[in-house]
C-alpha positions as CSV (number, residue, x, y, z in Angstrom):
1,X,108.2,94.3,96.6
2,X,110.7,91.6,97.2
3,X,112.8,89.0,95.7
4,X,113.5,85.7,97.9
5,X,117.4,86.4,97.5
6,X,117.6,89.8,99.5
7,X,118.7,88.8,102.5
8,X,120.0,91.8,104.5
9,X,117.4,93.5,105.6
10,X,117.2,97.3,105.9
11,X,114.9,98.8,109.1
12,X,113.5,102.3,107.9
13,X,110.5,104.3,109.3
14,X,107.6,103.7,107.4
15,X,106.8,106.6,104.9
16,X,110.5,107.5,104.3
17,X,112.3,106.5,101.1
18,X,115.8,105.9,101.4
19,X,118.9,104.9,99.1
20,X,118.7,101.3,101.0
21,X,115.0,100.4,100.2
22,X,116.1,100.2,96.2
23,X,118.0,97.1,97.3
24,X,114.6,95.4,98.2
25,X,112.2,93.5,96.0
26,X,109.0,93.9,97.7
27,X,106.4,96.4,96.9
28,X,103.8,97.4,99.4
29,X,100.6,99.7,98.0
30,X,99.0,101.0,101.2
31,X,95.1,101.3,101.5
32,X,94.8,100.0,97.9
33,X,92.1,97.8,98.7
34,X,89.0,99.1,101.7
35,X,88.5,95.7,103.2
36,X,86.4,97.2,105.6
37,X,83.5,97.8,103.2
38,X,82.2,94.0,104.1
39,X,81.9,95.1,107.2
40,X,79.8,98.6,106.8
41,X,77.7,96.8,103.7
42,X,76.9,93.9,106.2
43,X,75.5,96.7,108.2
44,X,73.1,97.4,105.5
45,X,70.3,95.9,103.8
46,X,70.5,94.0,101.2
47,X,74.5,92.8,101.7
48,X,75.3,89.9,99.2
49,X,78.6,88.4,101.0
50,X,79.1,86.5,97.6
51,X,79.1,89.5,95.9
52,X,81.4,91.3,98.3
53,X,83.7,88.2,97.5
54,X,83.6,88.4,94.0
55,X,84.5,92.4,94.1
56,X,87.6,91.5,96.0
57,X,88.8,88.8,93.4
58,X,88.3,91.2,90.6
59,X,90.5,93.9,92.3
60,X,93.1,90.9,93.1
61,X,92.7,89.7,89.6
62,X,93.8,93.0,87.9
63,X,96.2,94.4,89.8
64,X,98.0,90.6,89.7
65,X,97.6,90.7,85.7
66,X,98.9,94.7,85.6
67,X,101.7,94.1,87.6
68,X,102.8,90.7,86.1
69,X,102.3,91.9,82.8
70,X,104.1,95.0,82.9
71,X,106.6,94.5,85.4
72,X,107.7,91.0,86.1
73,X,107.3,87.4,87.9
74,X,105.0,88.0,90.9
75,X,105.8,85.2,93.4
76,X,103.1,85.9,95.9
77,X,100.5,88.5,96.3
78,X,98.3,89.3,99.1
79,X,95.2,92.1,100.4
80,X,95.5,92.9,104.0
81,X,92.3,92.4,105.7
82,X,93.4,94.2,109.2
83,X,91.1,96.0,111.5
84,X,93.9,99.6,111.7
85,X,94.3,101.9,110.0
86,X,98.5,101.4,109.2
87,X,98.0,97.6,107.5
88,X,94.1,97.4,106.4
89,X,93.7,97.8,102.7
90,X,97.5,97.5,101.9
91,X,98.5,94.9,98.8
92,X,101.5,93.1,99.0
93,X,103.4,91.9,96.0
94,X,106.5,89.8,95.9
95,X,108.4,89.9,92.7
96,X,110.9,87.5,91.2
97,X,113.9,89.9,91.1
98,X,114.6,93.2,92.6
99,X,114.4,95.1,89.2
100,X,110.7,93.8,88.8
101,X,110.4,95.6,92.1
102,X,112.4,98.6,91.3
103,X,110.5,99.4,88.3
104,X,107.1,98.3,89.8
105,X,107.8,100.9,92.6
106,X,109.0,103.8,90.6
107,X,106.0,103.7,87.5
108,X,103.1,103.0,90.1
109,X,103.3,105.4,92.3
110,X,102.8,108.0,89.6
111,X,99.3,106.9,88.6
112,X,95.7,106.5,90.3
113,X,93.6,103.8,90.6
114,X,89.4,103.8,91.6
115,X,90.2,107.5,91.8
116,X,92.6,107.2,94.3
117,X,96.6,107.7,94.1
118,X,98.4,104.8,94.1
119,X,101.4,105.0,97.1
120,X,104.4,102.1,97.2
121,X,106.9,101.4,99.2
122,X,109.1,99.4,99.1
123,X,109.7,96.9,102.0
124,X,112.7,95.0,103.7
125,X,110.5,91.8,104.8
126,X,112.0,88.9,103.2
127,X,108.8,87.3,101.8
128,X,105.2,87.5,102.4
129,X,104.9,84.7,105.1
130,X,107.2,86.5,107.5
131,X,104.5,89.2,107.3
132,X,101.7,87.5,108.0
133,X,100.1,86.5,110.9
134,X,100.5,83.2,111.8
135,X,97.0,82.8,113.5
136,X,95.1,84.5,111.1
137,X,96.4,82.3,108.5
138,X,95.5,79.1,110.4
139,X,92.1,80.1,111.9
140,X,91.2,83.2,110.4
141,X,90.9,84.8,114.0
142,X,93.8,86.6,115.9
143,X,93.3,87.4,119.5
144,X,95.1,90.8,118.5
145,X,92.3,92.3,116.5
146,X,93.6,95.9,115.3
147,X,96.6,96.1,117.6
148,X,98.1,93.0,115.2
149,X,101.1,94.2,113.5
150,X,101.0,91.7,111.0
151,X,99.3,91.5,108.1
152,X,95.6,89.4,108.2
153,X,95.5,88.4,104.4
154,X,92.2,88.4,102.7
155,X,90.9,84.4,101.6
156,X,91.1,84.4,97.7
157,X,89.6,81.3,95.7
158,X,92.6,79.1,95.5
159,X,91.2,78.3,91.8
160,X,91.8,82.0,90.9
161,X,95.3,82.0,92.3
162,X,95.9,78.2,90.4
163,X,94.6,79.8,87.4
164,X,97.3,83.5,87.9
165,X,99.8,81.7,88.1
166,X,99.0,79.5,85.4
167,X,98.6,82.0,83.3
168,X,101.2,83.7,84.1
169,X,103.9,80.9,84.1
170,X,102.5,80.1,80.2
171,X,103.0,84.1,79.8
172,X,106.6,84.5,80.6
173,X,107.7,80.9,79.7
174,X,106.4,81.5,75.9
175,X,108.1,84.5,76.1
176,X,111.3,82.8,76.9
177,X,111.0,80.6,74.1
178,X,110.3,83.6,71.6
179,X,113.7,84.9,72.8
């Protein structure tokens, strides 16, 4: 998790939690997502790509409403498509404010999700375009396959995200007004 006004980034190795990281605002949730099952169920018969498609927008769609309704603002959110092991499956989410983040990071990790633990970190990359790859974004192809360190965000219907964050600007701004 991040917040857009962090702006002195602290380099740790990945896996370690240190005093430092509760300064950022940017939550990473590694391997929450197995992108990789479009891949081994177009290997089988029977693979409905629309399907596939629609079972990635659901997973998108809830953990977006969770996290924005019990934690804060989400600025931008995104499922890393990536072909290795360290970046593929991993869900990004960039808060408005670094206690959004905090709180996001300490409550989630305790709890499971499709029967599987739920493990954040919490990241010193500024905002989610500084981690994502550049030619991925533009072409959806990277001449770095797996050995690409940055992350190759999965394509969501950009009527789903318009409706989010629509919903969730109605959210908190009624909930300013109620204050």
């Amino acid at each position: 998790m991040f917040h857009r006004l962090y702006s002195d980034p602290v380099y740790i190795e990945r896996g370690k939690l240190l005093n430092e990281m509760k300064k950022s605002g940017r939550l990473e949730q590694s391997h929450g997502y197995n992108p990789n099952f479009l891949e081994e169920a177009a290997k089988k018969d029977g693979f409905d790509k629309e399907k596939a498609q629609k079972q990635l927008e659901q997973f998108f769609s809830d953990v977006f409403v969770e996290l924005s309704l019990k934690y804060g603002k989400i600025q931008d959110m995104g499922v890393a498509g990536n072909l290795n092991k360290y970046l593929n499956g991993n869900v990004y989410v960039e808060f408005e404010n670094e206690s959004s983040a905090s709180i996001c990071f300490l409550k989630t990790n305790k709890r499971w999700y499709n029967g599987k633990p739920i493990i954040c970190e919490l990241s010193p990359v500024v905002n989610l375009d500084a981690a994502c790859c550049q030619s991925y974004e533009t072409s959806s192809k990277c001449d770095r396959d797996s050995s690409c360190g940055y992350a190759h965000f999965l394509k969501i219907d950009p009527k789903l995200e318009k409706t989010l964050y629509a919903s969730q600007w109605k959210y908190y701004h009624s909930k300013h007004l109620d204050d």
